[in-house]
C-alpha positions as CSV (number, residue, x, y, z in Angstrom):
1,X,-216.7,-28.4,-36.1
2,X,-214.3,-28.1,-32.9
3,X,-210.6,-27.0,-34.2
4,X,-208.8,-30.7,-33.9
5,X,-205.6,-29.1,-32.8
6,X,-207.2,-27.3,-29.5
7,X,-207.5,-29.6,-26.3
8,X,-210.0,-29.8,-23.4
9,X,-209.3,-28.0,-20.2
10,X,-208.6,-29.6,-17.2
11,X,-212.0,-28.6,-15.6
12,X,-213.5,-30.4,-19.2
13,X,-211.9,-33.2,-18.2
14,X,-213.0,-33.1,-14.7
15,X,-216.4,-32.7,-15.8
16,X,-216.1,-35.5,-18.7
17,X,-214.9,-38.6,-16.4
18,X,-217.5,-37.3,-13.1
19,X,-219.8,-39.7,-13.1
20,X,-218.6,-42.4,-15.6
21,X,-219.0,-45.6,-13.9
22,X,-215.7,-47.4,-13.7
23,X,-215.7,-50.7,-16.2
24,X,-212.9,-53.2,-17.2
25,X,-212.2,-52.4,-21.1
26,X,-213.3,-48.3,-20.1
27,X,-216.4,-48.5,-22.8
28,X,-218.4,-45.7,-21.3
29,X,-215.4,-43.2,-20.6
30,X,-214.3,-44.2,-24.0
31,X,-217.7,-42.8,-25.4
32,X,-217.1,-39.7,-23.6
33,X,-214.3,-38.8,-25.2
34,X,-214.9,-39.4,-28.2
35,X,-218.1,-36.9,-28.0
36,X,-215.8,-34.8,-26.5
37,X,-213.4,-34.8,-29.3
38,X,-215.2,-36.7,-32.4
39,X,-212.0,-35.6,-34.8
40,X,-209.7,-37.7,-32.3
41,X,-210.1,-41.6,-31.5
42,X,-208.7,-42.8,-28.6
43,X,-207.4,-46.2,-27.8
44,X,-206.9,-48.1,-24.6
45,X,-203.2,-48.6,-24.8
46,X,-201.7,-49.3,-21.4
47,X,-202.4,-49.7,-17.7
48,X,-199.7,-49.2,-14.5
49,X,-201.1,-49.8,-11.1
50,X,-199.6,-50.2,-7.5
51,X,-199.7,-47.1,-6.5
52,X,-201.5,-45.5,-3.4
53,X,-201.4,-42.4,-1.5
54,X,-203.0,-41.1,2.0
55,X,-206.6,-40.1,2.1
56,X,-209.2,-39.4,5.0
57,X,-209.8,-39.9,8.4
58,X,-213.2,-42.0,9.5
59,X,-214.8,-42.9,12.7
60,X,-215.3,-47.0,13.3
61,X,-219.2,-45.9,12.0
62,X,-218.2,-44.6,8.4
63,X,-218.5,-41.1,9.3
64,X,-215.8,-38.8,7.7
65,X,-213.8,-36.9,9.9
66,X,-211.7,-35.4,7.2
67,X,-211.3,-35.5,3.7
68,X,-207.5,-34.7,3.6
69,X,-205.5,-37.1,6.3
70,X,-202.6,-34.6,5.5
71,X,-203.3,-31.3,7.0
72,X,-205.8,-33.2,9.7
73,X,-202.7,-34.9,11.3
74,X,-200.6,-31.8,11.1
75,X,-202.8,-29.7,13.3
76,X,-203.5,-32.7,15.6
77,X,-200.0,-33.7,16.0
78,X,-199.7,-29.8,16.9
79,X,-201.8,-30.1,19.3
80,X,-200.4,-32.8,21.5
81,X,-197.1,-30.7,21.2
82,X,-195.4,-33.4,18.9
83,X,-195.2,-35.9,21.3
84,X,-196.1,-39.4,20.1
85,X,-197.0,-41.3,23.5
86,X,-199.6,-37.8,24.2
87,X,-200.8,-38.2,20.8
88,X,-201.8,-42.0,21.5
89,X,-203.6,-40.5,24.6
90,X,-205.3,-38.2,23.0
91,X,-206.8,-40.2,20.4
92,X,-206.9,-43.9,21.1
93,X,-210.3,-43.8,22.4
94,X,-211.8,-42.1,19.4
95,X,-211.1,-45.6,17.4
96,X,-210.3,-43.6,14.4
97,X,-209.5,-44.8,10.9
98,X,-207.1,-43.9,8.2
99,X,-208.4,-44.3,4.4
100,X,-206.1,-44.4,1.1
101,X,-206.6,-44.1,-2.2
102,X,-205.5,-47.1,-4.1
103,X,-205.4,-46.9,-8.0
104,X,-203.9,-47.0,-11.5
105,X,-202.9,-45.0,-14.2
106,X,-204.4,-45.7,-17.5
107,X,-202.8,-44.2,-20.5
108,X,-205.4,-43.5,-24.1
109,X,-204.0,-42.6,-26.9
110,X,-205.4,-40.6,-30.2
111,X,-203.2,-40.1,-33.3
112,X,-202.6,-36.7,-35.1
113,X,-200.7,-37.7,-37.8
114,X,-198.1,-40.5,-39.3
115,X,-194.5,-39.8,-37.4
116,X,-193.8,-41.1,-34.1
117,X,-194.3,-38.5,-31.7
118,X,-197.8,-37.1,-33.5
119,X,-200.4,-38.3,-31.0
120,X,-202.4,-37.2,-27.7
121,X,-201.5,-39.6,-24.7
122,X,-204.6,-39.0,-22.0
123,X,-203.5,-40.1,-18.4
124,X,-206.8,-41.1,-16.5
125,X,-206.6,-42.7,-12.8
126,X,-208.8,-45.3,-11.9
127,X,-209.3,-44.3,-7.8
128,X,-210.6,-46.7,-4.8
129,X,-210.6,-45.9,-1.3
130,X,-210.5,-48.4,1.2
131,X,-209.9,-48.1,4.7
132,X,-206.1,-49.1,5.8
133,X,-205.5,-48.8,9.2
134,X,-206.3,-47.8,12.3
135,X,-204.6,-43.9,13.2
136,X,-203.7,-44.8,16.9
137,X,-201.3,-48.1,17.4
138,X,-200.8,-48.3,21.0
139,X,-197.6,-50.1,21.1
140,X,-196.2,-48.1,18.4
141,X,-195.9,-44.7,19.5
142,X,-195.2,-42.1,16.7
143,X,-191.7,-40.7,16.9
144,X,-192.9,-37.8,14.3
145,X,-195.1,-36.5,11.7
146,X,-194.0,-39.2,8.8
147,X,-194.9,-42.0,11.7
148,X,-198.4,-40.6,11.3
149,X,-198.4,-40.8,7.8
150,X,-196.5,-43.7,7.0
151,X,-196.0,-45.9,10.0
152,X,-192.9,-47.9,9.9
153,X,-194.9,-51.4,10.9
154,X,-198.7,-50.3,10.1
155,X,-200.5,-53.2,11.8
156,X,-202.2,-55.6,10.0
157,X,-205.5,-54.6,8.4
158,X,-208.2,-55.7,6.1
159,X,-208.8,-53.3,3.7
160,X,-211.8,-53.0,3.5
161,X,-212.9,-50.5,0.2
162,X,-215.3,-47.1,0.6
163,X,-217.5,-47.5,-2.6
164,X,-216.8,-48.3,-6.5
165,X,-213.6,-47.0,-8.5
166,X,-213.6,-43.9,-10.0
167,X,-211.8,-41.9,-12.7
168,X,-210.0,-39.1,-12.2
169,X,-208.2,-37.1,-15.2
170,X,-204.7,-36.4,-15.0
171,X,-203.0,-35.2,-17.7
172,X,-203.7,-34.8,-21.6
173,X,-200.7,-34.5,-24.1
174,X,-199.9,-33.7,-27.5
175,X,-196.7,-35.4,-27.6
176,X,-195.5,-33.9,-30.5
177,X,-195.7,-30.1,-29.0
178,X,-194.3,-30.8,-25.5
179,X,-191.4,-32.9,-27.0
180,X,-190.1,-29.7,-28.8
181,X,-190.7,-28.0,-25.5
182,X,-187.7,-30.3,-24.1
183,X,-184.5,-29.0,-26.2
184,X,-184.9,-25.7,-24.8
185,X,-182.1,-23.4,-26.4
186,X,-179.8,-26.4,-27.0
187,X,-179.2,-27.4,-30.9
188,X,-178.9,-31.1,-30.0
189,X,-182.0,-33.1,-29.6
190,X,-183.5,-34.7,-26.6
191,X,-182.7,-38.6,-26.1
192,X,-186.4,-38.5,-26.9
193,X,-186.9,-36.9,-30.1
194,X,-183.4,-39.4,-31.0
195,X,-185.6,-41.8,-29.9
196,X,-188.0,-40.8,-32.0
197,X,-185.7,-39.9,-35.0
198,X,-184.2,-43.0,-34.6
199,X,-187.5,-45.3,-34.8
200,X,-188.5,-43.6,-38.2
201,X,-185.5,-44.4,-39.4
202,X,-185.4,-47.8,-38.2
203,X,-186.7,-51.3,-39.5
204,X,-189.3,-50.9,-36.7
205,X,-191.0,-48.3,-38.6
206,X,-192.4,-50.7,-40.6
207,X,-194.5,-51.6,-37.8
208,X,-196.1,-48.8,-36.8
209,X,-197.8,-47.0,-35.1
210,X,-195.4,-46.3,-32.5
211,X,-197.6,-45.8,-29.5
212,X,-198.8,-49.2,-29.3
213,X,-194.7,-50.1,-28.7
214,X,-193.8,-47.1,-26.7
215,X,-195.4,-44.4,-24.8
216,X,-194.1,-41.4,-22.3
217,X,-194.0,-40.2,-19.3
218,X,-193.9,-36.8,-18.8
219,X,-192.8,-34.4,-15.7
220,X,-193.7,-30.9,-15.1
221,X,-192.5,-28.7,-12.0
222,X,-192.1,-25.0,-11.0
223,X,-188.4,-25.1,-9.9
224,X,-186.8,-22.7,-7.4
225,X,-186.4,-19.5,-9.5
226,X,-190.4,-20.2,-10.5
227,X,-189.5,-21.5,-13.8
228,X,-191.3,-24.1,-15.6
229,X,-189.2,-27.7,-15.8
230,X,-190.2,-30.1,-18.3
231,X,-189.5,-33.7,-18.8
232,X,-190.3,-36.9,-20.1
233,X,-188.6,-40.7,-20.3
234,X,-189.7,-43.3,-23.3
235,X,-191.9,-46.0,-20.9
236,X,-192.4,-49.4,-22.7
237,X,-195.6,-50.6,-23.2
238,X,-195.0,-54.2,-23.1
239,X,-191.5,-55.4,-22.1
240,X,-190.0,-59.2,-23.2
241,X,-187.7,-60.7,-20.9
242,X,-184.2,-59.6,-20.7
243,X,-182.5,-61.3,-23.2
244,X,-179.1,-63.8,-22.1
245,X,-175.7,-62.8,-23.0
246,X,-174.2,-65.7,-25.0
247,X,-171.1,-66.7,-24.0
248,X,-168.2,-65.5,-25.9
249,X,-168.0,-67.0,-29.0
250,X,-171.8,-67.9,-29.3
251,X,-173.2,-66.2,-32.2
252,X,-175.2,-62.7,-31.6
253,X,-177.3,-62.9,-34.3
254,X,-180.3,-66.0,-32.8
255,X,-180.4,-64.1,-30.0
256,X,-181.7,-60.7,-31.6
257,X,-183.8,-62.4,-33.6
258,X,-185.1,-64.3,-30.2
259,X,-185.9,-60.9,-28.6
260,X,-186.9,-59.2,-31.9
261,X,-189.7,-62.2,-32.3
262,X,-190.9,-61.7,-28.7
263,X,-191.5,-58.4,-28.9
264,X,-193.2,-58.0,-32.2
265,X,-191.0,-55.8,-34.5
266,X,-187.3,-55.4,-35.8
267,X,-184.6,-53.6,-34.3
268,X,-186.7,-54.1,-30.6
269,X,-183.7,-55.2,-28.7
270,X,-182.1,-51.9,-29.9
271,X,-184.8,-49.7,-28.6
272,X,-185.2,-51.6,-25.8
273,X,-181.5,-50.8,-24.6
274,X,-181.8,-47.5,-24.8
275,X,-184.8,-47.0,-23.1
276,X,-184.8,-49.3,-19.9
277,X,-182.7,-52.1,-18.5
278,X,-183.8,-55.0,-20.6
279,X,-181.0,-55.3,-23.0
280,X,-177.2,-54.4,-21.4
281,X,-175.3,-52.1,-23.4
282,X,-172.5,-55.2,-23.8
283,X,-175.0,-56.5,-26.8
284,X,-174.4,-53.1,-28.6
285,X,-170.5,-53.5,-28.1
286,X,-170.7,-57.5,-29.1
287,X,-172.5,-56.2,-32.4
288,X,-169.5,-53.3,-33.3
289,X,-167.2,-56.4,-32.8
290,X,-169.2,-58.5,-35.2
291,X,-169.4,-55.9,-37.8
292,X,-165.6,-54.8,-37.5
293,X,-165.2,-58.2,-38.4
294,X,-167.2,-58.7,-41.3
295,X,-170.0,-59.8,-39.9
296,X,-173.6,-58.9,-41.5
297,X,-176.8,-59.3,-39.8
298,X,-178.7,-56.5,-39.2
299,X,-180.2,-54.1,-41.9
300,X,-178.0,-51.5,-43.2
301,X,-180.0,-48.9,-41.7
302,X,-180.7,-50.7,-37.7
303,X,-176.5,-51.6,-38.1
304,X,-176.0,-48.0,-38.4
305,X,-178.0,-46.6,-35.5
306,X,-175.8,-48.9,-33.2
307,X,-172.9,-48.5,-34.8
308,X,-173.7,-44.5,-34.5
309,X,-174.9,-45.0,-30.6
310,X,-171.6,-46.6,-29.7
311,X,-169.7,-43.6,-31.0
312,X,-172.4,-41.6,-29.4
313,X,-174.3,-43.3,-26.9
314,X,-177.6,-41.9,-24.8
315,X,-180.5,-42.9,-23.0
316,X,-184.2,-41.8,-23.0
């Protein structure tokens, strides 16, 4: 039996999405991982698209030139001694293409145990490339590198895609252990284990699981001095409108409740404030008011983790 508590290499990963056919609902990758890792079952949770980055270089036929746009343009932009109007010279006759890759981040999820933070979060990227542009604009000159990669006013295009999406593995987590990787040497927690803290004590954690309200996203760099730099901010998975500050006066209470309803649990409009810009902080302060004054309605253990963030208040 494979120890539940080790996790999959990046080259395993590699080598368990090649091939998978891309599919709205991710059935057959979702098979895969689950032979991969039969103790763990993972759930579609969330997907985050819009994003796109350089790729290749083709001729008008479909031949590659070069996988990697990047370093192509560096050397040719070299070549024509950085000069935008030799560059143009050089090149607009070749009729040459720029690709991207267009995609998504989809984020699984597999529980390890019953607190907040005790699950793997999978990031997989769902990849097309489509042609975007032509690399030579004739009466648009490049004034430097970043021109070529980026032009300022691309011309308009139809992009036109270079075979079926694909998956590409990008990072697997155990939340749990790379949250305690975050305090460092510092005896206070993260705003993310708060977070967390705070949900388990929290109305909401009558609702649980807490990955199908909130997931993260997490950083890692080499910094200067070639150390390790971790990170990681709360990312909602589904996020209600921003509720409207009642006029002064107007009572607080309906429009919790409102936001509260709309988002599925209790105590969401509190969580929600902390981690994003849905709910101003003015909602917190209106609540200390209401309770100074007598006023009761939130649970006695929600009305204390505002009345504890206004004397010390964070973000995550």
């Amino acid at each position: 039996m494979q120890d539940p508590d080790s996790l999959p290499s990046q080259a395993a990963l590699d080598a368990l999405c090649r091939d998978v056919p891309f599919e709205t609902g991710h059935a057959a990758l979702l098979e895969r991982l689950q032979a991969a890792l039969p103790e763990r079952r993972f759930t579609a949770v969330l997907s985050r698209g819009g994003w796109h980055r350089p790729a290749g270089i083709y001729r008008s036929d479909g031949t590659r030139v070069s996988a990697d746009v990047e370093p192509w343009l560096d050397a040719a932009w070299r070549d024509c001694d950085e000069d935008g109007a030799a560059f143009v010279e050089a090149w607009q006759d070749e009729k040459l293409l720029v690709s991207r890759l267009r995609g998504q981040t989809h984020y699984f999820v597999a529980p390890t145990g019953e607190g907040p933070l005790d699950f793997l979060q999978l990031e997989i990227e769902e990849m097309q490339e489509e042609i975007e542009r032509p690399l030579v604009d004739p009466t648009a000159p490049p004034g430097d590198l970043c021109d070529l990669l980026e032009p300022p006013r691309p011309p308009r295009w139809p992009h036109t895609p270079l075979g079926a999406p694909f998956y590409v593995p990008r990072r697997l987590t155990d939340i749990r252990r790379f949250v305690a990787t975050l305090r460092g040497p510092r005896p206070e927690p993260s705003g993310v284990e708060r977070f967390a803290d705070e949900w388990a004590a929290s109305s909401a954690a009558m609702h649980p699981p807490f990955w199908q309200h909130w997931l993260l996203a997490c950083t890692e760099h080499i910094d200067r001095f070639h150390q390790m730099q971790r990170g990681a901010r709360i990312l909602p998975v589904a996020t209600p409108e921003k509720p409207i500050l009642p006029d002064p006066g107007a009572p607080l209470a309906p429009i919790l409740r409102d936001f509260d309803r709309r988002a599925g649990y209790p105590a969401a409009w509190y969580f929600h404030m902390i981690a994003g810009a849905r709910v101003p902080h003015t909602l917190a302060t209106r609540f200390g008011r209401d309770w100074a004054q007598g006023l009761r309605y939130l649970p006695d253990r929600d009305a204390e983790l505002v009345l504890n963030w206004l004397d010390r208040p964070y973000s995550a």
